[in-house]
FITISE-300343 format. One record per residue (C-alpha): residue in three letters; x, y, z. Coordinates in Angstrom, 1 decimal. Example, Ala and Ser with C-alpha at 12.3 -4.5 7.8 and 13.67 -1.06 7.14 Angstrom:
<recs>
r Ala X 12.3 Y -4.5 Z 7.8
r Ser X 13.7 Y -1.1 Z 7.1
</recs>
This chain:
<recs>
r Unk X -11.2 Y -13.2 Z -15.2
r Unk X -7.5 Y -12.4 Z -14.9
r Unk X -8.1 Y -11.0 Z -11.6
r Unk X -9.8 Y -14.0 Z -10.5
r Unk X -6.5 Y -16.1 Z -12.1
r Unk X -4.3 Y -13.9 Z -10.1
r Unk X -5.9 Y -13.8 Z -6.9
r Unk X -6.5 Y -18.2 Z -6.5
r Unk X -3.0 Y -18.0 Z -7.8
r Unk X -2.0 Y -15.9 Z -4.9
r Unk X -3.8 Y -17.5 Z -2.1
r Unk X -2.6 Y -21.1 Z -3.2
r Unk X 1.0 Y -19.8 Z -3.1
r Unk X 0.4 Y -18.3 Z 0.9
r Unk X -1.4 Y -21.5 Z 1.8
r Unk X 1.7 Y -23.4 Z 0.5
r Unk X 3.8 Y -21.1 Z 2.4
r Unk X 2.3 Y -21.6 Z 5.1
r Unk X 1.9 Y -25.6 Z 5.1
r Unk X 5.8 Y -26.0 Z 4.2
r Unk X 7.6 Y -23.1 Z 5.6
r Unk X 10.3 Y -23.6 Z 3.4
r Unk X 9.4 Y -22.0 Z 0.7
r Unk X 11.4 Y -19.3 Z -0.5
r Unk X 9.9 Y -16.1 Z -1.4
r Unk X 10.0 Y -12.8 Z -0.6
r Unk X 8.6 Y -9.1 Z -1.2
r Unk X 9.5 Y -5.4 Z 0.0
r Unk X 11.7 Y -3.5 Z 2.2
r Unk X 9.7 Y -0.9 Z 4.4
r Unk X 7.2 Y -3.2 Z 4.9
r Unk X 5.2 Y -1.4 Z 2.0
r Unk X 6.4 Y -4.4 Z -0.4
r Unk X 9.6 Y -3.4 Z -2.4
r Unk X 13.0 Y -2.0 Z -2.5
r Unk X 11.1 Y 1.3 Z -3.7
r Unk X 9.5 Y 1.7 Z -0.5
r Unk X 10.5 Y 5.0 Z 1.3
r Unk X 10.6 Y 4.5 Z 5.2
r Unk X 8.7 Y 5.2 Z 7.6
r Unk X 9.5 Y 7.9 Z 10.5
r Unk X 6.2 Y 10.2 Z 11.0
r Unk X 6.3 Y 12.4 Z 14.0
r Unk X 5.0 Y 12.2 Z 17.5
r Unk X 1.1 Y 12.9 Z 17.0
r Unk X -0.5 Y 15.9 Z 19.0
r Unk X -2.7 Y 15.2 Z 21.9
r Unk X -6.0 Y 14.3 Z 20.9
r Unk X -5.1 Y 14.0 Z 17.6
r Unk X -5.4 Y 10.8 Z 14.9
r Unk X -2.3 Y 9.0 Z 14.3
r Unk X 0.1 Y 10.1 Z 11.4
r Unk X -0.4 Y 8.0 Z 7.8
r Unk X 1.1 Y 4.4 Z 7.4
r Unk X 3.2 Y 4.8 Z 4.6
r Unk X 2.1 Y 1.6 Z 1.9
r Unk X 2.7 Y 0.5 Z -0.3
r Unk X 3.3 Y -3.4 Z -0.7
r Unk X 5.5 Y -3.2 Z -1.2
r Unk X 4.6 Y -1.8 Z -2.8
r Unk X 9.6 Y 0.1 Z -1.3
r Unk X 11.4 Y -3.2 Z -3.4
r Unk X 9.7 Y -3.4 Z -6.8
r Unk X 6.4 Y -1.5 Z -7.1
r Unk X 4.6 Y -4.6 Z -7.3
r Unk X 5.6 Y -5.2 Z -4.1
r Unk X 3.6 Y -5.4 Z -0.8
r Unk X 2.0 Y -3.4 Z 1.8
r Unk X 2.8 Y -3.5 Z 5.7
r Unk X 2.5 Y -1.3 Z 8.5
r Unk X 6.1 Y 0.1 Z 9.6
r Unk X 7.6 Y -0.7 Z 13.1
r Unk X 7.4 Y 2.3 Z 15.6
r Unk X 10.6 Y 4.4 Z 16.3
r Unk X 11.2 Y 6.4 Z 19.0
r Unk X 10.1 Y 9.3 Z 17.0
r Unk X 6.9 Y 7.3 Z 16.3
r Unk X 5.3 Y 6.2 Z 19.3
r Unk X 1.7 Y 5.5 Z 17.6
r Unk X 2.3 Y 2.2 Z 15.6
r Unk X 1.2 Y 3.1 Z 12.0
r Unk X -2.5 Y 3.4 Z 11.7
r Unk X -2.9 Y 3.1 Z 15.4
r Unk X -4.5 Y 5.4 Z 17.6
r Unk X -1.9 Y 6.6 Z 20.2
r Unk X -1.5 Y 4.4 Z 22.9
r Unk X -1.5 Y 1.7 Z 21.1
r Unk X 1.3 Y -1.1 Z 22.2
r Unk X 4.3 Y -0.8 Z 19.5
r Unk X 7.1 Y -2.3 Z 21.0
r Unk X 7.7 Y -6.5 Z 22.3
r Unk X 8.9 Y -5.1 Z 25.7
r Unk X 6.2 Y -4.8 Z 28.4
r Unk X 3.6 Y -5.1 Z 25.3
r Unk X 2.3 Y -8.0 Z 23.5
r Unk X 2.5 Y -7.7 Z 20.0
r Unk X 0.5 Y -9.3 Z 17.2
r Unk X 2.2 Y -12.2 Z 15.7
r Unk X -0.1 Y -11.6 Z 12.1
r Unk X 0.9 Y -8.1 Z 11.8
r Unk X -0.9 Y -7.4 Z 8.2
r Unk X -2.9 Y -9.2 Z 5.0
r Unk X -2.6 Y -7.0 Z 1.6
r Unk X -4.3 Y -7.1 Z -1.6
r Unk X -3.0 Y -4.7 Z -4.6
r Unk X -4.2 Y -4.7 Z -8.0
r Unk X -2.6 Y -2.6 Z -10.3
r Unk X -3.8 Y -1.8 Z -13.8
r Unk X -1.8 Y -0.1 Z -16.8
r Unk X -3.6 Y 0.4 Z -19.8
r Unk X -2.5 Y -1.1 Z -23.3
r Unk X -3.3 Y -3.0 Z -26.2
r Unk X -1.7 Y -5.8 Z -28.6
r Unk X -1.1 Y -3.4 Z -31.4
r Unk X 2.1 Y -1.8 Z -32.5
r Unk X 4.6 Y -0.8 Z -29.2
r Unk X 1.4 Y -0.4 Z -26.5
r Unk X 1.8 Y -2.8 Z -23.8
r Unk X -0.9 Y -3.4 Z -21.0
r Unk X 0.1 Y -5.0 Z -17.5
r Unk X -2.3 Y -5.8 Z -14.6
r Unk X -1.0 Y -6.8 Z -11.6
r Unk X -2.3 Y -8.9 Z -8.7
r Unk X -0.1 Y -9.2 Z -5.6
r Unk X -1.9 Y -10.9 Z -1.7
r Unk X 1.0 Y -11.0 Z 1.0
r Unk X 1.0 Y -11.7 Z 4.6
r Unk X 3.3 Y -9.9 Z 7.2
r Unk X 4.5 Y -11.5 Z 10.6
r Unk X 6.7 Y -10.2 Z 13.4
r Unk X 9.2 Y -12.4 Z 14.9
r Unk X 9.9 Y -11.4 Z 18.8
r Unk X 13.3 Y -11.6 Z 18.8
r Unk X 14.6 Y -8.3 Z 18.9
r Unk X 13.5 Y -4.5 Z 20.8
r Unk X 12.1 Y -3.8 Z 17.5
r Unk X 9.7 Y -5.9 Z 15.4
r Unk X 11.2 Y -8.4 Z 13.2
r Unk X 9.0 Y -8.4 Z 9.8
r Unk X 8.7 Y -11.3 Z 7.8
r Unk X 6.3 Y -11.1 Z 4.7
r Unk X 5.5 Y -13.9 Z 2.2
r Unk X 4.0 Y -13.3 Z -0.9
r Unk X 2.8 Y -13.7 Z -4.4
r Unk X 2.0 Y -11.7 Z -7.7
r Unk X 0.7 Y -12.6 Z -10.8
r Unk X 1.0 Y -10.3 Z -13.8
r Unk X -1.1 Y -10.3 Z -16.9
r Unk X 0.8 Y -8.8 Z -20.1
r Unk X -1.2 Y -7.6 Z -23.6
r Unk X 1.2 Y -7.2 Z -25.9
r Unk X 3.7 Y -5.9 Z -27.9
r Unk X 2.8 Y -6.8 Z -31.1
r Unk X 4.9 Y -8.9 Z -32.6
r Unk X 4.9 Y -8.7 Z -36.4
r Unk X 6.9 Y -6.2 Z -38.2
r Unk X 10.0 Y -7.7 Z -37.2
r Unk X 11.5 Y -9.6 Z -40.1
r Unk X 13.6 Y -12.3 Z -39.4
r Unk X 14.6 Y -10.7 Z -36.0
r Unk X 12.0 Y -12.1 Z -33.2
r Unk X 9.9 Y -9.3 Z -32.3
r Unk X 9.6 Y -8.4 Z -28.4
r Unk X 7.2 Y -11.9 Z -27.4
r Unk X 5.8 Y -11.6 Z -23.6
r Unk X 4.5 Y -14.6 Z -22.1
r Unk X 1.0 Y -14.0 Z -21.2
r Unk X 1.9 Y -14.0 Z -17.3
r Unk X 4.8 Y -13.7 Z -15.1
r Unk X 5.2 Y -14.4 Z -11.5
r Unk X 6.7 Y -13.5 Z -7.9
r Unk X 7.0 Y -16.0 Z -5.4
r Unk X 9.2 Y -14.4 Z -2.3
r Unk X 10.1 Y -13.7 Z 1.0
r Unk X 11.0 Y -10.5 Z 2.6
r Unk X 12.7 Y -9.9 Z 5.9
r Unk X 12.4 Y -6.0 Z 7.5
r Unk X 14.0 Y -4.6 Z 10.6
r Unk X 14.2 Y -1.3 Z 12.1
r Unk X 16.2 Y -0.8 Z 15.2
r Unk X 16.2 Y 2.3 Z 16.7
r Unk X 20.4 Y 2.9 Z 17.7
r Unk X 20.1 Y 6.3 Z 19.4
r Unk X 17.1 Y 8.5 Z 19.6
r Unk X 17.8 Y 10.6 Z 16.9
r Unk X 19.6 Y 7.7 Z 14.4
r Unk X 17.7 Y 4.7 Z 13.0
r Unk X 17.9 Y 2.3 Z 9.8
r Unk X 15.9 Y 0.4 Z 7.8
r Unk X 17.3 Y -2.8 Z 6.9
r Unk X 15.6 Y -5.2 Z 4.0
r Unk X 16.1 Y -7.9 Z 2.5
r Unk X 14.2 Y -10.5 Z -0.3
r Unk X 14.8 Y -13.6 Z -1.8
r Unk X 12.4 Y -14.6 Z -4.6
r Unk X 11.7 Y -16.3 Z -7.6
r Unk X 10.5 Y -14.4 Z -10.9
r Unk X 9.7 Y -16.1 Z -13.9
r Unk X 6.9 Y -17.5 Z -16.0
r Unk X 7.2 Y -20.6 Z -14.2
r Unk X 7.8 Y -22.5 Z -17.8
r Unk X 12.1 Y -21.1 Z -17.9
r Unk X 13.4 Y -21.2 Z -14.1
r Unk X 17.1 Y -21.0 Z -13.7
r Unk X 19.1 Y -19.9 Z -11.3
r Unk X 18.8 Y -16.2 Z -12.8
r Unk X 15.5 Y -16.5 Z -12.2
r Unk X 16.4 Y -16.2 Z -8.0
r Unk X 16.8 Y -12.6 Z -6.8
r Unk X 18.2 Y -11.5 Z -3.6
r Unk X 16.4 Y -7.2 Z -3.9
r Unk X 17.9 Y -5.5 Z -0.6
r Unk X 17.4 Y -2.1 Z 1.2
r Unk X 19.9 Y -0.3 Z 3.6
r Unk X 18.9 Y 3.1 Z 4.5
r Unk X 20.3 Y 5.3 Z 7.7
r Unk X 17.8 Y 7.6 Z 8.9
r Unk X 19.0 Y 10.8 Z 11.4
r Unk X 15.7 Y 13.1 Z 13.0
r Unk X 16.8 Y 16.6 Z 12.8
r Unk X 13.9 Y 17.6 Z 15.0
r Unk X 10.3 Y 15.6 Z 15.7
r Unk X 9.1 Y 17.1 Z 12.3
r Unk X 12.7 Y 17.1 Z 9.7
r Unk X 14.1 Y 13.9 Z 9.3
r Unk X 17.4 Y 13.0 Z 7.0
r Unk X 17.7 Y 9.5 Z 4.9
r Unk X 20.1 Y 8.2 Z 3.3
r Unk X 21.3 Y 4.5 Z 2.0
r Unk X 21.1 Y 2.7 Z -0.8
r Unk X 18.7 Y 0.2 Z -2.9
r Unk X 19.9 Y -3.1 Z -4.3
r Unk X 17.3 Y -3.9 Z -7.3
r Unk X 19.2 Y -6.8 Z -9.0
r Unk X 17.7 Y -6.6 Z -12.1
r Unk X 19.0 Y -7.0 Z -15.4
r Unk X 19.7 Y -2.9 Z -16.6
r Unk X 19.8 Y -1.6 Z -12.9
r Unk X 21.3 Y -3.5 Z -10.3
r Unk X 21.5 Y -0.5 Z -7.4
r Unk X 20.3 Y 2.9 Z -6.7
r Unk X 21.5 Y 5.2 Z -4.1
r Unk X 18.1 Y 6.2 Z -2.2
r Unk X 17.4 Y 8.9 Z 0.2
r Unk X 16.0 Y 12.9 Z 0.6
r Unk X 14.2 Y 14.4 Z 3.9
r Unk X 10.6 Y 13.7 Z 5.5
r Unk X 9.1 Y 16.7 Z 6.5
r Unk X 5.6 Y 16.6 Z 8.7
r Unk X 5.0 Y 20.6 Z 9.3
r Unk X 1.8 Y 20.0 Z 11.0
r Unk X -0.2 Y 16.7 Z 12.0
r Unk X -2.1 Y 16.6 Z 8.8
r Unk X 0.8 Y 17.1 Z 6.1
r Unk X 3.2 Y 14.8 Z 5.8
r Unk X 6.0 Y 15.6 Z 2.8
r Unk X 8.5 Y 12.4 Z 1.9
r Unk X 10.8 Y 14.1 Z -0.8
r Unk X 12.5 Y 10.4 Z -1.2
r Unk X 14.6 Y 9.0 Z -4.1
r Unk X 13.4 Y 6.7 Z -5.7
r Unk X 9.7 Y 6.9 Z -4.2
r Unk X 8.8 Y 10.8 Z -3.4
r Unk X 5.6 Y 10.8 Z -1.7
r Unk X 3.0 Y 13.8 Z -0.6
r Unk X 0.0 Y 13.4 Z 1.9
r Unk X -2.0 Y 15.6 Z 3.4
r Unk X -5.3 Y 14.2 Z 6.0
r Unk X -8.8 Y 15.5 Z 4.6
r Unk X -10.6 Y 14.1 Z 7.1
r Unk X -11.5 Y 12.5 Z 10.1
r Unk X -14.1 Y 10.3 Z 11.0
r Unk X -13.9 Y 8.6 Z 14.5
r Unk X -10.8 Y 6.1 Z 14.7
r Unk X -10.6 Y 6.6 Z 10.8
r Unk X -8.7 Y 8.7 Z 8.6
r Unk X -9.2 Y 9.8 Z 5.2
r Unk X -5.2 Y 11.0 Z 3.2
r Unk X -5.1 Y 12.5 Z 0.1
r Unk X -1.7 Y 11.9 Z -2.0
r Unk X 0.7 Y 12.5 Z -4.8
r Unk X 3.6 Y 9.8 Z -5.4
r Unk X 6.4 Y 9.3 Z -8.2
r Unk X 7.5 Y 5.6 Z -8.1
r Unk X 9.9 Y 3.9 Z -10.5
r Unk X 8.6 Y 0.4 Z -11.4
r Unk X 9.1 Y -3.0 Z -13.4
r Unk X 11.1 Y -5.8 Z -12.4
r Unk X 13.4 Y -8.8 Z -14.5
r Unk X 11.7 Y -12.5 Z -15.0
r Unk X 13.4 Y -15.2 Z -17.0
r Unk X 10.3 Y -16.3 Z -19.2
r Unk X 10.5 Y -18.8 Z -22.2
r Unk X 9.6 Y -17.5 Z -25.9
r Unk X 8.7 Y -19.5 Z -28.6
r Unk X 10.5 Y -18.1 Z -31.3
r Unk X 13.6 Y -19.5 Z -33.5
r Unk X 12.4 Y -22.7 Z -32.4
r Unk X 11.9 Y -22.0 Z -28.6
r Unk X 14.9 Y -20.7 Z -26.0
r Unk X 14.9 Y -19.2 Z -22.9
r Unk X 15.5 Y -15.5 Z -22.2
r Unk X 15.1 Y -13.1 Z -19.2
r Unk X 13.2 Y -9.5 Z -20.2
r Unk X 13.7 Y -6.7 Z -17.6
r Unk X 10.5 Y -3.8 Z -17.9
r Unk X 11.1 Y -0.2 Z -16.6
r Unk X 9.0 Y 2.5 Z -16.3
r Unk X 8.7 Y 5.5 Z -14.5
r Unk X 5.5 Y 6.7 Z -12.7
r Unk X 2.9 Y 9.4 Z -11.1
r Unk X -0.1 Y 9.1 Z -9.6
r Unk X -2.6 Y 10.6 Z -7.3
r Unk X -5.0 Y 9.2 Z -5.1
r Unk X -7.4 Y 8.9 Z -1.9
r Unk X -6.2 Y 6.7 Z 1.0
r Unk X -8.6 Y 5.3 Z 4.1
r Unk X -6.8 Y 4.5 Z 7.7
r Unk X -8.9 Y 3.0 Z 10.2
r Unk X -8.7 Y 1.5 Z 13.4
r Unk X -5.6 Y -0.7 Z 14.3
r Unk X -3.9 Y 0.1 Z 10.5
r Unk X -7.1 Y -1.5 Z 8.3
r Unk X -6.6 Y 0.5 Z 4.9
r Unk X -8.1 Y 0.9 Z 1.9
r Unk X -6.1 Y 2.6 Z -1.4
r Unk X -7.4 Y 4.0 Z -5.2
r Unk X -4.9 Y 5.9 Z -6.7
r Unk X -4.9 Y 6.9 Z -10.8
r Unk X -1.8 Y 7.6 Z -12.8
r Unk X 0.4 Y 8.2 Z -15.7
r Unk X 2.8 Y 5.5 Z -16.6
r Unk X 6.0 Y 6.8 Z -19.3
r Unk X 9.7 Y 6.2 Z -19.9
r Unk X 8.7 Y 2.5 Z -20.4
r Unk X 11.3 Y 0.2 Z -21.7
r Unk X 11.5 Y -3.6 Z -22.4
r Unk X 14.7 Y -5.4 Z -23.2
r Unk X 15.6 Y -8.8 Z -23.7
r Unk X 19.5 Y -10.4 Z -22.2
r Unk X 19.6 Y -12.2 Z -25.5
r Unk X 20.0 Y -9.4 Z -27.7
r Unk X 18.0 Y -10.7 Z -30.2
r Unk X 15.4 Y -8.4 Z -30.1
r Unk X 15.9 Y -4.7 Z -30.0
r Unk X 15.2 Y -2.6 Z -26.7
r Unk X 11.4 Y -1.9 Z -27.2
r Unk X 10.1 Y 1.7 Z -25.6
r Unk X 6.1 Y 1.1 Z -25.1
r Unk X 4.0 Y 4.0 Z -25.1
r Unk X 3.0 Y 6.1 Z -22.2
r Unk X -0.4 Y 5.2 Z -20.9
r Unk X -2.7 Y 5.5 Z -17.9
r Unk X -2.9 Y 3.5 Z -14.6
r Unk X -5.4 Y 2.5 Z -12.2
r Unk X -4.3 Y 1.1 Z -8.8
r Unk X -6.4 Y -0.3 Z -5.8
r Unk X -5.5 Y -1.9 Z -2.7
r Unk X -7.2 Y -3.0 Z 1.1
r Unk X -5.7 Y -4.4 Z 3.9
r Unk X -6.2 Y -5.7 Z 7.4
</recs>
């Protein structure tokens, strides 16, 4: 049933979107869907052989609610993500798709309304467009995500309000993503979001968020590729990272992006046709900040930021033209909950499991 809530609310939020164009609202930097995303700069692919993985994940990149998208090509990436080779990448001499991308993500962590557990399940739908207005494809992506919370448990507490959750909170944005490629060897991945996150019933102007991403990107050789930058989270606890590491592809089926704050490894198990089948292992830190409104002492406003830190494992199906498909299972630890107000004390929820799906097209 909360799936169901999630997803109507999500497609009434696009269709709004798209009727208005003025709505405000944003999602991830690669377009994977958040400032978490790690970019995307795979290497040339052999002859005869299937295209390198997209990297997703939304947006997952920004928050890791965020959205999916597939990644502009670079020199160093002449297949578009997803793509078989040959396929046109680029706005000159080639005509480019104007709907680049629609997502779907549902993420599950496991909890319950007793003591410190805490369960969240996420549903995000975004869209991704390119804009032909420069050598390299302009990204926009509007989207929206619902998330369902179950728990903490609030008694206990005294006189001191105990650590109250609304039972959902919501991302309305808009993300803008450009890659341009400055020299062969040097790139950069440029991001930026505006969005609004709250429970809808406290909106303020803490309630907009501007996440960014700036990362510089230098290829070593067609397979070793240096990144470096930083992420702007502008949340309530973290408000910037620096990001960065290596991608390393030492042969067309392994693929190695030993990334800050999103490390992820893939290696392709097999291939069918046009489609691809990746196994993976990724580390993501999550959460995000919403003003929400709690009805204790009398009823006031507050803003709650949620951390976490995560790993998770997984199977990942490519097919023709960047059509995916994503289940991935996890652990879920170093949570933490804390409330601007101070009235409550910083609440630590316990590890659990997490279940994550995802298709796109």
């Amino acid at each position: 049933m909360r799936l169901l809530r999630g997803l109507t609310a999500g497609i009434i939020m696009l269709a709004t979107t798209a009727a208005f164009g003025q709505r405000v609202q944003f999602p991830s930097a690669v377009p994977e869907g958040s400032p978490y995303v790690a970019p995307s700069v795979p290497p040339p692919p052999a002859v005869n052989a299937p295209p390198p993985p997209a990297l997703g994940g939304p947006a997952p990149a920004w928050d890791p609610y965020g959205s999916a998208a597939p990644p502009p090509a670079t020199v160093a990436d002449p297949a578009l993500a997803g793509a078989p080779p040959g396929q046109p990448t680029t706005f000159v001499g080639n005509a480019t798709r104007f709907l680049q991308q629609i997502s779907f993500d549902n993420t599950y962590i496991a909890g319950s309304n007793t003591g410190t557990n805490l369960g969240i399940d996420d549903t995000e739908i975004a869209a991704t467009f390119a804009i032909p207005i420069f050598r390299n494809p302009f990204l926009v992506t509007p989207g929206f995500a619902a998330h369902f919370w179950n728990g903490p448990d609030t008694n206990g507490y005294g006189v001191v309000p105990g650590p109250e959750m609304p039972p959902e909170t919501y991302d309305a944005y808009l993300d803008a993503t450009w890659k341009p490629q400055i020299t062969p060897r040097l790139s950069a991945d440029l991001a930026f979001r505006a969005g609004v996150y709250s429970d809808f019933n406290y909106v303020t102007s803490r309630s907009v968020r501007f996440p960014a991403r700036g990362l510089g990107l230098f290829a070593v050789n067609p397979n070793f590729t240096l990144v470096a930058g930083v992420v702007y989270l502008d949340r309530l606890s973290v408000r910037i990272l620096p990001a960065g590491g290596v991608i390393w592809t030492p042969d067309a089926d392994t693929r190695y992006e030993i990334l800050f704050p999103r490390p992820r490894l893939t290696h392709r198990v097999a291939t069918v046709r046009n489609s691809n089948l990746w196994w993976f292992v990724e580390g993501e830190y999550g959460g995000n900040t919403w003003t929400i409104h709690r009805s204790q002492l009398g009823g006031f406003g507050d803003v709650v930021d949620y951390n976490d830190l995560r790993l998770s494992m997984g199977f990942e199906w490519i097919g023709f033209n960047g059509r995916r498909a994503n289940v991935e299972v996890g652990y879920v630890f170093n949570r933490r909950l804390e409330f601007r107000s101070g009235y409550t004390p910083t609440t630590y929820p316990h590890g659990t499991v997490m279940l994550r799906t995802g298709v796109s097209f």
